[in-house]
C-alpha positions in Angstrom: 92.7 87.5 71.9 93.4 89.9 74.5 96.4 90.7 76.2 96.3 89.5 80.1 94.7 92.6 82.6 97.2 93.5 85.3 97.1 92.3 88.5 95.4 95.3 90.0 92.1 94.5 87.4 90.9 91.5 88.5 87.6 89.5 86.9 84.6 89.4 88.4 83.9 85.8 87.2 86.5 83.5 86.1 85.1 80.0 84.0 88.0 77.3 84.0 88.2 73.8 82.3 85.3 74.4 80.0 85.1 72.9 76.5 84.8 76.3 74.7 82.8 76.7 71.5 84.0 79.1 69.5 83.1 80.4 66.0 85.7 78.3 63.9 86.5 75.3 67.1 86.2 73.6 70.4 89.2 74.3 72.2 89.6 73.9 76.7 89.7 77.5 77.9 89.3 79.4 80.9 86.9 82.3 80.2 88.0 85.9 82.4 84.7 87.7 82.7 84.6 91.2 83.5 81.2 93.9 84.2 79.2 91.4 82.1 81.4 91.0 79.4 84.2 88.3 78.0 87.5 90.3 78.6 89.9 87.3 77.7 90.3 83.6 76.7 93.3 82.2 77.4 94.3 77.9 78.7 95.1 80.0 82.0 93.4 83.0 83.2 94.4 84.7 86.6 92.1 84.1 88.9 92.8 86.3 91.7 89.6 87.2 93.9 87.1 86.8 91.0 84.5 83.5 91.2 84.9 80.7 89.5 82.4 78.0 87.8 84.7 74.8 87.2 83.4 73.8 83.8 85.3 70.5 83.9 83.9 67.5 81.6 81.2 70.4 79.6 80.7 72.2 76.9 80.6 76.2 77.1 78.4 77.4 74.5 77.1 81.0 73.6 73.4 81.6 74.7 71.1 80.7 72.1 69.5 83.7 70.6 66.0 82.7 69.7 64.3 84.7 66.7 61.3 83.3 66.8 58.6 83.2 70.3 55.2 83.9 70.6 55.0 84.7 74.4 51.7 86.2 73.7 51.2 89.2 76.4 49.8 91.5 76.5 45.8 89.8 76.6 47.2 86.6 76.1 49.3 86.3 79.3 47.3 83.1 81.1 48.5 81.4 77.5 52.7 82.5 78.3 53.5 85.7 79.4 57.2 86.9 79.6 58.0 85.2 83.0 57.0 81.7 82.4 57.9 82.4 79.0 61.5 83.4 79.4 62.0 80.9 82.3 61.9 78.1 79.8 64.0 79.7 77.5 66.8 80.3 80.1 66.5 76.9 81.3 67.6 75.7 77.5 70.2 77.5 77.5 69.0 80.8 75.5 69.8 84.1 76.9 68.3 86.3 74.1 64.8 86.3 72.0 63.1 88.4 69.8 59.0 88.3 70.2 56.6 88.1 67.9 53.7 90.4 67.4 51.1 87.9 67.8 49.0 85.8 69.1 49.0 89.1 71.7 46.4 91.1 71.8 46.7 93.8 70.8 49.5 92.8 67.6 52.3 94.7 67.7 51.1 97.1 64.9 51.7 99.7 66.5 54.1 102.1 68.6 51.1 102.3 72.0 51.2 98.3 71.1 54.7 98.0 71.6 55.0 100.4 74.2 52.3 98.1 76.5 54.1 95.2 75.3 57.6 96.9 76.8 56.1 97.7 80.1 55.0 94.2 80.8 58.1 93.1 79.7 60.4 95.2 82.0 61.5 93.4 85.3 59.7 90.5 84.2 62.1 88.3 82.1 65.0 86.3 82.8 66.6 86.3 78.9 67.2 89.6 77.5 64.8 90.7 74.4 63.8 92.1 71.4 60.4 93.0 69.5 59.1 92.3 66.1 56.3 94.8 64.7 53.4 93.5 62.3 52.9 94.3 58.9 49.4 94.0 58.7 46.5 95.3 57.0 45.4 98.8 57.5 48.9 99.8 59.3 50.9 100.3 56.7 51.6 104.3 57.8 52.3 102.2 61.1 55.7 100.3 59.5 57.6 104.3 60.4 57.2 104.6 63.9 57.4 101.7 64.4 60.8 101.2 63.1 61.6 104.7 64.8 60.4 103.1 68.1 63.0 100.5 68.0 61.5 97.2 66.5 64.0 94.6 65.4 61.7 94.2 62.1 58.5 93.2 60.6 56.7 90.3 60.4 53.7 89.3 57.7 51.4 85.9 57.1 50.8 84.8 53.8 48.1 82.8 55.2 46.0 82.9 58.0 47.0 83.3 61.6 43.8 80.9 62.0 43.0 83.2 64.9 39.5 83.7 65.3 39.5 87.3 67.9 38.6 90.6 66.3 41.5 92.3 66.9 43.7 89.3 66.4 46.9 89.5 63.6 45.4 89.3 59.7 47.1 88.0 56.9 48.6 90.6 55.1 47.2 90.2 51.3 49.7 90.6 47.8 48.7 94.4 48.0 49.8 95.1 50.9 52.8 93.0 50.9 54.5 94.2 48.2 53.5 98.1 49.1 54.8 96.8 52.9 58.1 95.6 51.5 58.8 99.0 49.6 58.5 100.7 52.6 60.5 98.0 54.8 63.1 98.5 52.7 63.6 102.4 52.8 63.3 101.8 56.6 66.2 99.5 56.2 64.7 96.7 58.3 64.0 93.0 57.3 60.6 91.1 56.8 60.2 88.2 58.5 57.4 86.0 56.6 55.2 82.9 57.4 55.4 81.9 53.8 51.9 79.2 52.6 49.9 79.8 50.0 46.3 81.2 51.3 44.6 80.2 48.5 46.1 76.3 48.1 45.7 75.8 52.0 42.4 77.3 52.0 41.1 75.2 49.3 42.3 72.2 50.6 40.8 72.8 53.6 37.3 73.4 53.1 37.7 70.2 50.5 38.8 68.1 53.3 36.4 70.1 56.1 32.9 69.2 53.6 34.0 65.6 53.2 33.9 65.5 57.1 38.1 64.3 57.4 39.6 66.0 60.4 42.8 63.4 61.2 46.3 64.0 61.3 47.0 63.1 57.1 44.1 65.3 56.2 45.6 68.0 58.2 48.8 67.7 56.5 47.7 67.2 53.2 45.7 70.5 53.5 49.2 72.3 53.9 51.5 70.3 50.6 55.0 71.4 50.2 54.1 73.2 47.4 51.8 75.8 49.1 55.0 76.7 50.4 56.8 76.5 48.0 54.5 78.8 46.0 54.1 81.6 48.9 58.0 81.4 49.1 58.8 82.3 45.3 55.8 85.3 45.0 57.6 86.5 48.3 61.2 85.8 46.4 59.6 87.7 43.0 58.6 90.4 45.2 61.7 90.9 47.3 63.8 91.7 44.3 60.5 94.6 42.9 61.0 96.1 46.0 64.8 95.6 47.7 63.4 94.4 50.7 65.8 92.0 52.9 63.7 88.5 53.7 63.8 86.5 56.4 61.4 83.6 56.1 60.4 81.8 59.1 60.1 77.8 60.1 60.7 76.3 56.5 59.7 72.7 56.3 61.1 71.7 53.2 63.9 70.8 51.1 62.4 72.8 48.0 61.9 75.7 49.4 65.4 75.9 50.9 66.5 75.6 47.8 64.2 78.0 46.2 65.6 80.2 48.6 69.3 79.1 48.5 68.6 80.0 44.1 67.6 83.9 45.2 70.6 83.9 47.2 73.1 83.0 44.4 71.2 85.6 42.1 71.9 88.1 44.4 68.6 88.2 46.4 69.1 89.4 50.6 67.4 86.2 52.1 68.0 84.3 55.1 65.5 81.3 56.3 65.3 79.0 59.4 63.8 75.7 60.5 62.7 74.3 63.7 63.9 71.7 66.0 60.4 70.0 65.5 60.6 69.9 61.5 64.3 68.5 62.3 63.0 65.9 65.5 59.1 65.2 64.4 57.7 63.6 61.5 53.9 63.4 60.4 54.3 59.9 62.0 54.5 61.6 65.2 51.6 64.1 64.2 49.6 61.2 63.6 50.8 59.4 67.2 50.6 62.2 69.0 47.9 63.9 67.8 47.7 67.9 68.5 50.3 68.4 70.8 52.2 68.2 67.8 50.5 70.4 65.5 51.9 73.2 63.7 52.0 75.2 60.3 53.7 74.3 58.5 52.8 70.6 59.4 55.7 68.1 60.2 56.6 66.5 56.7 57.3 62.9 55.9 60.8 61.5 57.6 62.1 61.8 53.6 62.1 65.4 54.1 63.2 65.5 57.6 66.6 64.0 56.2 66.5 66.7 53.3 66.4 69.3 55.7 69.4 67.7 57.8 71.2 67.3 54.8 70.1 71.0 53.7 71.5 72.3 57.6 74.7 70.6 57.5 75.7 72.2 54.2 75.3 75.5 55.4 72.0 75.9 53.2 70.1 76.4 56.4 70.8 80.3 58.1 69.6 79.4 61.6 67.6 77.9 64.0 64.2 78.8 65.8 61.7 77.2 68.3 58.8 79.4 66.9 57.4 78.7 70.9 53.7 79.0 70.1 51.8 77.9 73.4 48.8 77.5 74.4 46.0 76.2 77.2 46.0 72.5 77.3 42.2 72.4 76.5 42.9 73.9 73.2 45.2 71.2 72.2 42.5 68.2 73.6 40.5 68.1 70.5 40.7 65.2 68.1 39.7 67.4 65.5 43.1 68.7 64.0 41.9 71.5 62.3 39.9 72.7 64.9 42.9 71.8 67.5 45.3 75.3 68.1 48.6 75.1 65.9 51.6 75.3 67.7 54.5 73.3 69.4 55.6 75.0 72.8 59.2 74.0 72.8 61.3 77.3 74.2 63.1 74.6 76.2 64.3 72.3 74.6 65.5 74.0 71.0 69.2 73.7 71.8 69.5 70.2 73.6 67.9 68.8 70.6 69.5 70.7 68.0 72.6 69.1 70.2 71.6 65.5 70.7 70.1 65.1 67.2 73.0 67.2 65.4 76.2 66.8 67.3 75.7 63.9 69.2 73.6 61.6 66.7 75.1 63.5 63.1 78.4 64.4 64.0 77.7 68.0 62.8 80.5 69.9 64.3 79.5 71.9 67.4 80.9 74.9 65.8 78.4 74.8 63.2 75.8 74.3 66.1 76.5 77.5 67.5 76.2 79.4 64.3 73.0 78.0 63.6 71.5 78.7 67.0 73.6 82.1 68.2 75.9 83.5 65.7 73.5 83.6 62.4 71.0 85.2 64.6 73.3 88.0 65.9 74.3 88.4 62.7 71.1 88.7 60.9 69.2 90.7 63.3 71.7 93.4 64.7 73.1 91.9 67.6 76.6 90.9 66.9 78.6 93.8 68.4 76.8 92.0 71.8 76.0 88.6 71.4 76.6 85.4 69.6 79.7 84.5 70.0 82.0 84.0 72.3 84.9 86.6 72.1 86.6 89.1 74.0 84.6 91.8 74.0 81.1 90.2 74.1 78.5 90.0 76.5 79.1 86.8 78.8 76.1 84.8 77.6 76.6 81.6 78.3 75.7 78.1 78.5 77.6 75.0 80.2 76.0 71.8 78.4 77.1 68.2 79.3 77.1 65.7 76.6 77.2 63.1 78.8 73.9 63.5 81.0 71.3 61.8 79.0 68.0 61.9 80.4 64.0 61.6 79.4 62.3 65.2 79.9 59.2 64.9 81.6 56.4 66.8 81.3 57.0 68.2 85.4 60.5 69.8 84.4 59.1 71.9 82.0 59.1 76.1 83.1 56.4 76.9 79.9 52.9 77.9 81.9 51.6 75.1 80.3 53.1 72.0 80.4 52.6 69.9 77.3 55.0 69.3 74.6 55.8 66.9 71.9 58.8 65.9 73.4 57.6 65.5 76.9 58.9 61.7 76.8 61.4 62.2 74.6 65.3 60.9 75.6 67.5 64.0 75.2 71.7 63.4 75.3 72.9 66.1 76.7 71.4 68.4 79.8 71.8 72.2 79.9 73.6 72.4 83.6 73.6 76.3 83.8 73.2 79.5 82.0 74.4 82.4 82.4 73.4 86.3 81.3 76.0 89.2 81.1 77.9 86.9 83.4 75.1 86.4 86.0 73.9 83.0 86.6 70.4 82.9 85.3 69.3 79.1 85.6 70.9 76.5 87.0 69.8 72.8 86.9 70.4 72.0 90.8 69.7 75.2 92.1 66.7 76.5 89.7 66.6 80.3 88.8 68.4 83.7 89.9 66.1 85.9 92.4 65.8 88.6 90.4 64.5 88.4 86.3 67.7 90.9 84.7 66.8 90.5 81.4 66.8 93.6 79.4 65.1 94.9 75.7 68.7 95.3 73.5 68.6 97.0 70.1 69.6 96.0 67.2 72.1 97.8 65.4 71.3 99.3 61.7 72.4 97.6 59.0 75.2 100.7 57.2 73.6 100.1 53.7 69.6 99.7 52.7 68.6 96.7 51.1 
């Protein structure tokens, strides 16, 4: 830690009494903040004229950095959009998120894509951001520029996006994933993948769509572990043809994290995450709640759900994501589940749950927490000279968490444009009370939001070696 600054350079923001996680403990420390970044952690910081947040009886966390959201501008704005978007993720406590490049329309599959997808951002968004590109079909000469123009990395289906516009994201087919990965991997970037089977799910489905069974267990059966199972291993096989680094997003089972966790030993660059829904939801819930609750991969049986807790607390688990994939509430009405639109909207809630059901409930030590939700994303997407930690040094993103504030969320404290969720209901442990961004109080559970959205695009640094 930092020596003390003189008298003469006082802190702009002072944050005293807090419970402070930090990347190996918890430990009470007053946090000296200083242009919008951490300039020293000490039991007693000087004070002098700076403010000061008493964080007596919480937790100070670092923002969540959230790798996966589908805020769906431009085209799809009345669906999200960056302001309603990134006012629920600031009210869970993230400060940082990377976008995905669909269900916008236009993808983000290329650099005028991105560029119309920057401009809407710009002034509009309380978290700061990043971008994913698309590696879709019929862009691959697209993967360059964008990588020149500043995407954090690629990101492919192995199924379909089961989006039905014309110029809506495509699965990206075996061709053009391995000829995609060659090429991701002389760009030195990472592929994030949607990894199911096309051909299993697709099967399945029409089998189950002829014999007239639309429910909740026909859903799910039309999307078996081993679909992706299988779409992880091809994607594994391919990885080592081609040297590209992996990144596989919202893994739902036990065998493929340890299909994954084998490449890793062998020497393979992989990462995965799960979701708080695969980790809170079962397809009990699915089957309750109907398609509020629907997503792809489905929720598995509560069997797997302890596999996958089992699988986190180990450390076999890289990170956490809310893959926030809104929508109109008329599109989740139907009682037909495949005809019903896939995806839980849950940018709020991701760390209070990952919280309550993993600290609180598990005893999973809050230092591990963190790692999962802020420093393994910094770290595998460029952003740890910033973010993800908090250490002198870093930006001051921040959030102050009470573990003793249970409450139910209902369905009227929820910033997403649309307001359903699966755990609109739910009983939650602990209550993000502020967060904070470069030092700036974002959100603040009494007093709402800061008057002006100061989130920023931030770049992610390149990796010194290729994959």
């Amino acid at each position: 830690m930092k020596n003390e600054p003189s008298s003469a350079d006082r802190y702009d923001l002072v944050i005293i009494n807090g419970q402070v996680v930090l990347e190996d403990r918890v430990a009470q420390l007053d946090i000296g903040i200083r242009h919008g970044r951490i300039e020293h952690l000490s039991a007693s910081v000087e004070r002098g004229r700076a403010a000061v947040i008493d964080a007596d009886g919480l937790v100070v966390m670092p923002g969540m950095i959230d790798a996966h959201v589908h805020l769906n501008e431009p085209g799809l704005g009345h669906w999200e959009g960056f302001r309603s978007g990134s006012s629920a993720l600031a009210a869970g406590g993230c400060t940082t998120y990377i976008d995905m490049p669909l269900n916008g329309i236009p993808p983000t599959v290329t650099v005028q894509a991105l560029e119309l997808k920057r401009k809407l951002a710009a002034g509009a968004s309380y978290a700061d951001y990043g971008f994913w590109g698309g590696l879709m079909p019929g862009y691959l000469k697209e993967l360059g520029p964008l990588a020149n123009a500043g995407v954090v990395g690629f990101k492919a289906f192995m199924s379909s996006p089961g989006d039905d516009h014309e110029d809506a994201f495509r699965r990206t087919d075996d061709q053009v994933l391995l000829e995609g990965m060659k090429r991701i991997a002389e760009l030195n970037k990472v592929l994030v993948l949607h990894a199911e089977d096309e051909s299993i799910v697709a099967r399945l489905t029409d089998l189950a769509r002829r014999e007239g069974r639309s429910g909740a267990a026909d859903y799910t059966g039309s999307r078996p572990v081993i679909a992706e199972v299988e779409a992880v291993q091809k994607a594994l096989d391919y990885a080592k043809q081609s040297g590209c680094r992996l990144h596989f997003a919202h893994i739902s089972s036990g065998d493929a994290v340890m299909a994954i966790r084998q490449a890793k030993l062998t020497g393979t660059d992989v990462t995965l995450e799960t979701c708080p829904h695969y980790l809170t939801l079962t397809d009990a819930d699915l089957a309750r709640m109907g398609a509020v609750a629907k997503c792809a991969p489905p929720l598995r049986s509560r069997e797997e759900q302890a596999e996958l807790w089992k699988r986190l607390a180990q450390g076999d688990i890289d990170l956490v994501a809310s893959d926030h994939s809104p929508c109109p509430s008329q599109l989740k009405a139907s009682r037909d589940l495949f005809a019903a639109w896939g995806g839980i909207a849950g940018a709020q809630s991701s760390l209070e749950l990952l919280v309550d059901e993993g600290h609180l409930k598990r005893g999973i030590p809050l230092a591990h927490i963190s790692r999962l939700l802020s420093g393994a994303p910094a770290k595998n997407f460029g952003f740890e000279h910033m973010k993800g930690a908090i250490k002198p040094g870093l930006d001051a993103d921040l959030v102050l968490l009470d573990l003793n504030e249970p409450y139910i969320l209902a369905a009227g404290q929820l910033y997403q444009r649309h307001k359903h969720s699966p755990y609109a209901g739910r009983r939650i442990g602990c209550k993000v009370k502020k967060t904070l961004l470069r030092g700036g109080v974002i959100y603040d559970d009494s007093h709402g939001f800061a008057a002006v959205e100061s989130g920023m695009e931030v770049k992610a640094r390149q990796r010194m070696t290729s994959c």
